[in-house]
Steps between C-alpha positions, in 0.01 A plus 500: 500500500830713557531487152167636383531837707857537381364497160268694548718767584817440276514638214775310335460193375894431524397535890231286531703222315767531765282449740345215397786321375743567828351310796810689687344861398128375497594412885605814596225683286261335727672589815500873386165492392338399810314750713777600734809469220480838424752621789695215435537603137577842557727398754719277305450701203702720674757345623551327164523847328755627838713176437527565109597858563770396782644287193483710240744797633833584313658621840507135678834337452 
């Protein structure tokens, strides 16, 4: 059923197929999508995005 509301609300097909044919990604779709994922997205959206920074600076030796 996870699948149904996330295409419902893709709008890339390329995204839906991902999703359908990755049981890793569907998993974690499914966790996110839940009622209460949303702070758990944001929250590890964020340190994803704070990590990928952190790596990507020319100063680090």
């Amino acid at each position: 059923m996870a699948i149904q509301a996330a295409t419902s609300r893709a709008s890339s097909p390329v995204v839906i197929a991902a999703l359908v044919n990755h049981a890793g990604l569907q998993a974690i779709a499914e966790v996110y999508a839940q009622n209460d994922g949303q702070g758990g997205f944001v929250g590890d959206c964020v340190d994803a995005w704070g990590k990928v920074m952190e790596l990507d600076r020319l100063d680090r030796s």
